[in-house]
Residue frames relative to the residue before (quaternion, step in Angstrom):
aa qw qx qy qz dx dy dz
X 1.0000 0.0000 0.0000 0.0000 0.00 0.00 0.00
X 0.6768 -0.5119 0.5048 0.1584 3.44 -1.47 0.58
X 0.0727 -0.8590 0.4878 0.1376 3.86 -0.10 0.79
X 0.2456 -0.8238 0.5014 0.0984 3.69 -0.33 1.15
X 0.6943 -0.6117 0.1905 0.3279 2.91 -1.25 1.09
X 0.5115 0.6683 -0.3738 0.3899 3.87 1.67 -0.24
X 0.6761 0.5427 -0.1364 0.4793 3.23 1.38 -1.52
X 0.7065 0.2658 -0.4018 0.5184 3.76 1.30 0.09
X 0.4676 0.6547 -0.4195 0.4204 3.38 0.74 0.15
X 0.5909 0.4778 -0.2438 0.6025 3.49 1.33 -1.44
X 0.7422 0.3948 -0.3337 0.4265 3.71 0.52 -0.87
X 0.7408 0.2842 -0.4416 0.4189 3.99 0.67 -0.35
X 0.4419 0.5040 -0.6138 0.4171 3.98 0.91 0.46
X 0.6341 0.5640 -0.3744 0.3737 3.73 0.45 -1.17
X 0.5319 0.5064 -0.3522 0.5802 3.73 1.39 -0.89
X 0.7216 0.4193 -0.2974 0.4637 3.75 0.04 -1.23
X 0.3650 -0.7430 0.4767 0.2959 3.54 0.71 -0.92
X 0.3841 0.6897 -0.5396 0.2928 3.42 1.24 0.49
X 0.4778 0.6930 -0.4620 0.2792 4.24 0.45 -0.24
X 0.3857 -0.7631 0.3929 0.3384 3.31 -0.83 0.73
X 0.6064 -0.6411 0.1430 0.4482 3.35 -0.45 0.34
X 0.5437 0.5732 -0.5175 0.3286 3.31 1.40 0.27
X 0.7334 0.5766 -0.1678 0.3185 3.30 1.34 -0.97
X 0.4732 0.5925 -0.3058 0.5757 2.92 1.88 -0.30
X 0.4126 0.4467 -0.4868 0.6271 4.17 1.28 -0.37
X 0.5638 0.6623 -0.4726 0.1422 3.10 -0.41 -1.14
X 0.7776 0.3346 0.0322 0.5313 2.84 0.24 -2.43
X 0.7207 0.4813 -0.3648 0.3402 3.47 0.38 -0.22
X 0.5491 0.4939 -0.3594 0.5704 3.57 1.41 -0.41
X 0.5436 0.5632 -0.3747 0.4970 3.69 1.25 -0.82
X 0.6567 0.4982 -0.3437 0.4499 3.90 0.29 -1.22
X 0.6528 0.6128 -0.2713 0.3532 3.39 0.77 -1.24
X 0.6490 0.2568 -0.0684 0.7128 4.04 1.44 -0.63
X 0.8933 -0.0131 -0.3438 0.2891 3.68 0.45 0.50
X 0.5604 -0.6220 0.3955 0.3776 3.54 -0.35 1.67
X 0.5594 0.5702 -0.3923 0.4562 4.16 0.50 -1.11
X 0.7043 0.4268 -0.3796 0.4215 3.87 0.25 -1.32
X 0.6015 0.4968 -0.2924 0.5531 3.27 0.63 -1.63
X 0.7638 0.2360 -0.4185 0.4309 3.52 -1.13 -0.18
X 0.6555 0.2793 -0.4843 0.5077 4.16 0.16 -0.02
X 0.5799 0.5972 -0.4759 0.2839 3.65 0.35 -0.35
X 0.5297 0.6077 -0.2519 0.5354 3.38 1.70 -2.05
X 0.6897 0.5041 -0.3615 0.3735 3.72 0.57 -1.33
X 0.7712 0.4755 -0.2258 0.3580 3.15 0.56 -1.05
X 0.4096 0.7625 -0.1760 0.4689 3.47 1.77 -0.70
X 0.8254 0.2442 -0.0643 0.5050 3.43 0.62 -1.68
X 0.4459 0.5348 -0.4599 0.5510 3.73 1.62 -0.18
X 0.7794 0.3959 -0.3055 0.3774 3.80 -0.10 -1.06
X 0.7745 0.4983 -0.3485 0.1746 3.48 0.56 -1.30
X 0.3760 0.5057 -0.5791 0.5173 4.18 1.13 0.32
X 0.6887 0.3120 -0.5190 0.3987 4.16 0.18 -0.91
X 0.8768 0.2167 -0.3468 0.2530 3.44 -0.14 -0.54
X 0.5737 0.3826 -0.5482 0.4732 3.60 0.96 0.73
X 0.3585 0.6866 -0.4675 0.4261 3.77 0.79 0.87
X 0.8627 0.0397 0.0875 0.4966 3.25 0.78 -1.53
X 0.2706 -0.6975 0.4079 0.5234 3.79 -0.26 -0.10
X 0.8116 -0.3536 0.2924 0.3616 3.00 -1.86 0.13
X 0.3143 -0.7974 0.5102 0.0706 3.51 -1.21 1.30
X 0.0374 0.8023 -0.5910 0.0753 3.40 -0.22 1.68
X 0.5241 -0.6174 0.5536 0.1942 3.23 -1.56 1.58
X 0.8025 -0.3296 0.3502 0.3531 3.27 -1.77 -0.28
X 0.3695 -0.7552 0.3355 0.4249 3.70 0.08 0.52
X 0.7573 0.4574 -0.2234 0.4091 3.69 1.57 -0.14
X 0.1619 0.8384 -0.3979 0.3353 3.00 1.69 0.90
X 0.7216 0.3649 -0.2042 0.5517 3.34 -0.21 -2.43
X 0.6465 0.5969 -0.4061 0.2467 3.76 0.16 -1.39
X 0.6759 0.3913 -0.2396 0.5768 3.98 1.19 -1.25
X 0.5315 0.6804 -0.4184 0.2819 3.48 0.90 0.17
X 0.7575 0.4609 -0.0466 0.4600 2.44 1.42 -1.74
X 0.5353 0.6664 -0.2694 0.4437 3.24 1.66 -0.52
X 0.6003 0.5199 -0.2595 0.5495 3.76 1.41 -1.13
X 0.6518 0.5205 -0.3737 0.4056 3.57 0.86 -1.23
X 0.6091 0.5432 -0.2520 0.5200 3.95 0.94 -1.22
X 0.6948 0.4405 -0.3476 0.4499 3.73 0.45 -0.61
X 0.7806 0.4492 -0.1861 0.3927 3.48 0.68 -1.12
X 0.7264 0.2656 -0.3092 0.5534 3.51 1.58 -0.29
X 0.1499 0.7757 -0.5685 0.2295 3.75 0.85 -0.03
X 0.9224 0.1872 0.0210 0.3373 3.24 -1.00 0.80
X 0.8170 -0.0702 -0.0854 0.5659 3.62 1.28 -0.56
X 0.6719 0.3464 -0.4568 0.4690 3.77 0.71 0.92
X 0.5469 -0.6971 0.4190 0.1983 3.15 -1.08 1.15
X 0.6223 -0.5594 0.3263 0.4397 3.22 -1.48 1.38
X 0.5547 0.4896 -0.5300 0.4143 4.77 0.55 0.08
X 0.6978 0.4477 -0.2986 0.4727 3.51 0.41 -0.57
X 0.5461 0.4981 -0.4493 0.5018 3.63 1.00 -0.36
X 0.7034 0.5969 -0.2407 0.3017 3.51 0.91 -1.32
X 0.6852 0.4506 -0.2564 0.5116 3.28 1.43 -1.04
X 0.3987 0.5040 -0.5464 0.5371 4.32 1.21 -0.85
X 0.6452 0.5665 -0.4350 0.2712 4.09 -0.01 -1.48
X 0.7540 0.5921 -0.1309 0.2527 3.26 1.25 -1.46
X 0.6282 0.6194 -0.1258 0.4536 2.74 1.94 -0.91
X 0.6051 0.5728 -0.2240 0.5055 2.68 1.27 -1.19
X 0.5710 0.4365 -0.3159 0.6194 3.99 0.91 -0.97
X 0.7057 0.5074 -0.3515 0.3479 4.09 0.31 -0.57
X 0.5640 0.5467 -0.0991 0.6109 3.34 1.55 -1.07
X 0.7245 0.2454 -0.3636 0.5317 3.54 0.53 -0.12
X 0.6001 0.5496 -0.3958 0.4256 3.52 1.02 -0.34
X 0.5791 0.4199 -0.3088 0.6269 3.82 1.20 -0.60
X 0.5616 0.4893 -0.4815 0.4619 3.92 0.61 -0.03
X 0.6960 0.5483 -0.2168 0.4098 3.24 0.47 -1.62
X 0.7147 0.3183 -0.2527 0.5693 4.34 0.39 -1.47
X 0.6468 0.4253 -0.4918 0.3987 4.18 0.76 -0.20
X 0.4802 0.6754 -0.3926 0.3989 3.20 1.13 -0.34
X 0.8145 0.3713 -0.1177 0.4299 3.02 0.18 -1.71
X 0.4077 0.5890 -0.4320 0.5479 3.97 1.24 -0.32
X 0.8678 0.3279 -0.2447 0.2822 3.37 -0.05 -1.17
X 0.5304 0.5107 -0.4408 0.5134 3.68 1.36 -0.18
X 0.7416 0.4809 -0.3424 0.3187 3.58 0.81 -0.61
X 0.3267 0.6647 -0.4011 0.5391 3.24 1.81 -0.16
X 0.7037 0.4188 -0.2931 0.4935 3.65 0.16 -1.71
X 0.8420 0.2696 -0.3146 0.3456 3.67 -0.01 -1.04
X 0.4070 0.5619 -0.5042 0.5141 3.72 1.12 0.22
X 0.6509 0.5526 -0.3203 0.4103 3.96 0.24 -1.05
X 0.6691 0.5413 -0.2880 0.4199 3.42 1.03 -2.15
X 0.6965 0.3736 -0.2851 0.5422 3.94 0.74 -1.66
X 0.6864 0.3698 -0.5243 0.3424 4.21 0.04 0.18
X 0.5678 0.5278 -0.3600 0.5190 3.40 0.96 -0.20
X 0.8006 0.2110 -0.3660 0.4249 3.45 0.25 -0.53
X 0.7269 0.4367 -0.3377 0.4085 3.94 0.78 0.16
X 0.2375 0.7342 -0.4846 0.4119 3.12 1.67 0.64
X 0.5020 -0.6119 0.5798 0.1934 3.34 -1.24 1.65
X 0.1837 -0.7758 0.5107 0.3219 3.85 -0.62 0.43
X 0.5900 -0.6569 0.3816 0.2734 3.48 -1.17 -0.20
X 0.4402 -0.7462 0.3641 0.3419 3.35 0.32 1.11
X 0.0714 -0.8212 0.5656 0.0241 3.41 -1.24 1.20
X 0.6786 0.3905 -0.3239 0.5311 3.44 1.16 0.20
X 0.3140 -0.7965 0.4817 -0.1871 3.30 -1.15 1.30
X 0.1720 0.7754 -0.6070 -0.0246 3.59 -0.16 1.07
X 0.0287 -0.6719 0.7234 0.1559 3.47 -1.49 -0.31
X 0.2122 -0.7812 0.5864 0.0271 3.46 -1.42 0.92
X 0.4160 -0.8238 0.3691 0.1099 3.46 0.15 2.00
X 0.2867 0.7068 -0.6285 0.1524 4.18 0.18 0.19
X 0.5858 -0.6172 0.5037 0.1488 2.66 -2.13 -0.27
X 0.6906 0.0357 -0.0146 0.7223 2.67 2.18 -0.57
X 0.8073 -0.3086 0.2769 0.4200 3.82 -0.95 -0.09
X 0.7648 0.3195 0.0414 0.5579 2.66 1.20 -1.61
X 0.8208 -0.0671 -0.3110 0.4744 3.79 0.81 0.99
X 0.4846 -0.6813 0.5379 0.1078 2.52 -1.10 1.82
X 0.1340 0.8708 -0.4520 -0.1396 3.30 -0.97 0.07
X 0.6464 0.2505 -0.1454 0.7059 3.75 1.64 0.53
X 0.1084 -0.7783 0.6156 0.0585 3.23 -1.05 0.81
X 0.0162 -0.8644 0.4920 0.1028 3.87 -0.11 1.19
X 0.3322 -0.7020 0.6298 0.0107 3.94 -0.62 1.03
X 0.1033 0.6966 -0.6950 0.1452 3.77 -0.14 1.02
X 0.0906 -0.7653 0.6348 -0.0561 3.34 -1.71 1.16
X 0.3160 -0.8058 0.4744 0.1608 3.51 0.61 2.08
X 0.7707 0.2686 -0.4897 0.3068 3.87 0.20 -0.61
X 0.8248 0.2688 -0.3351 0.3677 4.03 0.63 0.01
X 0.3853 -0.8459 0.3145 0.1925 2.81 1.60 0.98
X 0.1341 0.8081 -0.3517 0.4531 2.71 0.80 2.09
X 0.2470 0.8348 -0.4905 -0.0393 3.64 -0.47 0.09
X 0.0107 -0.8083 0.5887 0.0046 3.90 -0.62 -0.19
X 0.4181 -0.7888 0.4474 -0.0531 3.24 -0.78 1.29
X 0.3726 0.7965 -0.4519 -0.1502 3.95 -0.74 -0.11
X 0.6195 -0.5148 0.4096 0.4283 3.73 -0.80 0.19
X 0.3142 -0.6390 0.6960 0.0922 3.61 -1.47 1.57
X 0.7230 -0.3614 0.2472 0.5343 3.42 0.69 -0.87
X 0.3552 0.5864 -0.5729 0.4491 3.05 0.11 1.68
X 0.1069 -0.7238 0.6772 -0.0786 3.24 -1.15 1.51
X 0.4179 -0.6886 0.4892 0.3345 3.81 -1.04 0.86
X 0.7608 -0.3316 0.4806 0.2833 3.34 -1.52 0.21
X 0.3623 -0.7142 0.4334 0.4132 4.18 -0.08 0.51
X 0.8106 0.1711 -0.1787 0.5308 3.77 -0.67 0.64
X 0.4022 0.8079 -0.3171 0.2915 3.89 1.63 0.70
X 0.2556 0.7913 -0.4886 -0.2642 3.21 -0.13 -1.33
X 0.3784 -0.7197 0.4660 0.3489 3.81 -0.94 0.42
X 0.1316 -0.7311 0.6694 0.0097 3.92 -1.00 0.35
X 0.2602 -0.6809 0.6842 0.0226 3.36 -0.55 1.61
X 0.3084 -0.7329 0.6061 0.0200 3.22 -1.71 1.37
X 0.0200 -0.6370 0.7236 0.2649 3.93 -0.89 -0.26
X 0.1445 -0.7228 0.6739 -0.0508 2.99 -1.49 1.25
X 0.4549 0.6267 -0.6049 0.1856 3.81 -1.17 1.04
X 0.7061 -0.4783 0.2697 0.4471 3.17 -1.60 1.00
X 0.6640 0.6932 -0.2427 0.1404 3.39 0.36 -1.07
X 0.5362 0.6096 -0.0945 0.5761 2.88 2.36 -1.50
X 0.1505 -0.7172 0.5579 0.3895 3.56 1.25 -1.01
X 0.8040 -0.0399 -0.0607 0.5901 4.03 -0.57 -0.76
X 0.6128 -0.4919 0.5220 0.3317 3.64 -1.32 1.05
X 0.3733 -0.7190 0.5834 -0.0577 3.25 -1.78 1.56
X 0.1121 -0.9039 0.3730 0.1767 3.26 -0.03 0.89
X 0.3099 -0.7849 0.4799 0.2401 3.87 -0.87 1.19
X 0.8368 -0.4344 0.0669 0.3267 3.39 1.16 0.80
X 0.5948 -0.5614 0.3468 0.4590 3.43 -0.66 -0.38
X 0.0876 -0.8155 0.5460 0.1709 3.89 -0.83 0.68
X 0.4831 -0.5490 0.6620 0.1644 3.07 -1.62 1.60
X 0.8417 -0.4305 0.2567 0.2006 2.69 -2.36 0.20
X 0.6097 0.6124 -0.1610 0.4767 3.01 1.83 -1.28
X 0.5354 -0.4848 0.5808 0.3755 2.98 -1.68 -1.54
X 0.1148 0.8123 -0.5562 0.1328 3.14 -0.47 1.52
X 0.2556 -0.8530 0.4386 0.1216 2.63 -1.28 0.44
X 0.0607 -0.8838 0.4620 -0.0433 3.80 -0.74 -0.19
X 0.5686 -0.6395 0.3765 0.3551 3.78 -1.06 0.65
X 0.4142 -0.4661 0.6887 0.3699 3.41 -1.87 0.42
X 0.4724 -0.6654 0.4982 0.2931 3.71 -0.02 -0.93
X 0.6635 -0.2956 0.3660 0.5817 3.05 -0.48 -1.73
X 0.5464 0.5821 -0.5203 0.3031 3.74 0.38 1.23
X 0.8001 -0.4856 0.2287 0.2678 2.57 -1.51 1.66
X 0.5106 -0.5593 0.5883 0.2835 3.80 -0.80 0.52
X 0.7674 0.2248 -0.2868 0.5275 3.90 -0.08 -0.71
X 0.6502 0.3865 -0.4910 0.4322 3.84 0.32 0.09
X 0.6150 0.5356 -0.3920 0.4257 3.69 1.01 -0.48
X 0.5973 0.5680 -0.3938 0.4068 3.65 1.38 -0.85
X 0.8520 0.3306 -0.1591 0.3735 3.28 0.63 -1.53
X 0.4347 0.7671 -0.4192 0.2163 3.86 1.38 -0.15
X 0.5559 -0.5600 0.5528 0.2679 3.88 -1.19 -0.05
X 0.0720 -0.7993 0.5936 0.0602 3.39 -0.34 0.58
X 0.0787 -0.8470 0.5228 -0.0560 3.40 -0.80 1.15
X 0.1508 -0.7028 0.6741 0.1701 3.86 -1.23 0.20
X 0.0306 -0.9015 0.4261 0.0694 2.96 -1.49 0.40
X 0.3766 -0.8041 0.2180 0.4050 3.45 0.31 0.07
X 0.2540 0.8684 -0.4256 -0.0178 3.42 -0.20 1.03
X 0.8562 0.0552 0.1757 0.4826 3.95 -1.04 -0.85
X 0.4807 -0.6954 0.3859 0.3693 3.45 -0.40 0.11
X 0.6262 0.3681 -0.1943 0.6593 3.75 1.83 -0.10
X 0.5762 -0.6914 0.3205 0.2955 3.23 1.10 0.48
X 0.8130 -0.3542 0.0611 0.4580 3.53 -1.08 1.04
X 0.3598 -0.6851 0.5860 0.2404 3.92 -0.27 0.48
X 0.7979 0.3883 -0.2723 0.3720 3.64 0.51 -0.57
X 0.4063 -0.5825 0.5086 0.4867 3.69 1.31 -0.50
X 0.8099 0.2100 -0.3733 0.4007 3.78 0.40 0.49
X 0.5683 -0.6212 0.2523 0.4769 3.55 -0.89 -0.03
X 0.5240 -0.7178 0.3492 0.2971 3.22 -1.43 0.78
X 0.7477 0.2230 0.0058 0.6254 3.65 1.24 -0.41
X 0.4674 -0.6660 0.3699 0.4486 3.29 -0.81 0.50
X 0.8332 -0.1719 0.2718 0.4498 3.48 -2.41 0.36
X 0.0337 -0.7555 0.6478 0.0922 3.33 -1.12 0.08
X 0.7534 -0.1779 -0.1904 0.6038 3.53 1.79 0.05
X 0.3634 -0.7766 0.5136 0.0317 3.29 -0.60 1.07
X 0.1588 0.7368 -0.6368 0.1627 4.12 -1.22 0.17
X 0.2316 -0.7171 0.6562 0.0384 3.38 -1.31 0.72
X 0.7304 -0.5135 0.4117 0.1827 3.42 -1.25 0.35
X 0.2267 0.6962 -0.6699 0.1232 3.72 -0.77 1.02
X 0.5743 -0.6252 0.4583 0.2632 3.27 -1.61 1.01
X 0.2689 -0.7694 0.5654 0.1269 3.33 -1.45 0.70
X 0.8354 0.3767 0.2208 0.3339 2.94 1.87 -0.87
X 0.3579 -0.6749 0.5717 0.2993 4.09 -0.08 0.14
């Protein structure tokens, strides 16, 4: 036989469980003699059952259905037959069943959102780079921190020239001529990026050079890098 659109409606409340319990007999003794009923019910079964083993069960006010049913009796008293009561009944049981799966859609919305947010990979914000001339001598360790756009620098084993000083550079196309982040003392110091851009600070060239003892007089460098490094994450 041919399921009609009444007989799947009856079959996704019987899933939801909203039938009364005569009507729920009903259809089941019915499913039981036609293979058609039974397979939209199963369908309708294996669509719902993640919503309601997702969330528990979603129970209105207990004086809700009751004023429903109370408005429905007032308004047909007396001139709508006891089928048309049966179908308003139906609606009502349909309408809570589209209350009940919109419900339960939307927590799963929320708890899908809640578990991508918290297994979200973060984006590395710390940043070192290790300034040498070769592999084999380091000579500056730089320590850049993208969220307070921050960095601070100290000597592995690098010592200026007598009457020198060194003066670390960022270099990228983007900057056009290399910006200098100042002069470096003996120590560890530190000091601000300002107001550059986060992806030009990730991907830039860091550079020393050798200059004046107050650093470069002209605002650029006086000679080429002498050690140089770029930026890899250490960190979340």
């Amino acid at each position: 036989m041919t399921v009609g659109p009444d007989d799947d409606l009856a079959a996704a409340e019987f899933a939801l469980g909203t039938l009364d319990p005569g009507e729920r007999a009903a259809l089941a003794a019915r499913s039981a003699r036609e293979s058609d009923l039974a397979e939209v019910i199963g369908g309708w079964e294996r669509l719902l059952a993640p919503l309601s083993e997702a969330v528990p069960d979603v129970e209105p006010p207990p004086d809700v259905f009751p004023a429903i049913a109370a408005r429905i009796r007032r308004g047909a008293a007396g001139t709508a037959p006891a089928a048309d009561l049966s179908l308003l009944r139906r609606r009502v049981a349909a309408w809570r069943a589209l209350a009940i799966a919109a419900s339960v859609v939307a927590a799963l919305l929320a708890v899908g959102f809640g578990w991508r947010e918290a297994t979200r990979v973060a984006t590395p914000r710390q940043y070192v780079a290790i300034l040498q001339k070769d592999p084999a001598s380091p000579a500056f360790e730089l320590t850049v921190d993208l969220d307070r756009q921050e960095f601070s620098i100290r000597p592995v084993a690098a010592e200026a020239p007598a009457g020198k000083a060194y003066e670390l550079w960022m270099i990228d196309a983007r900057l056009g001529a290399p910006k200098s982040l100042g002069v470096i003392g003996g120590g560890r110091r530190g000091a601000t990026l300002g107001t550059y851009d986060s992806a030009i600070v990730q991907g830039a060239t860091f550079a020393v050079t050798v200059e004046p003892p107050g650093g470069s007089p002209t605002g650029q460098p006086s000679g080429p890098p002498v050690f140089v490094g770029k930026l890899v994450p250490v960190g979340p």
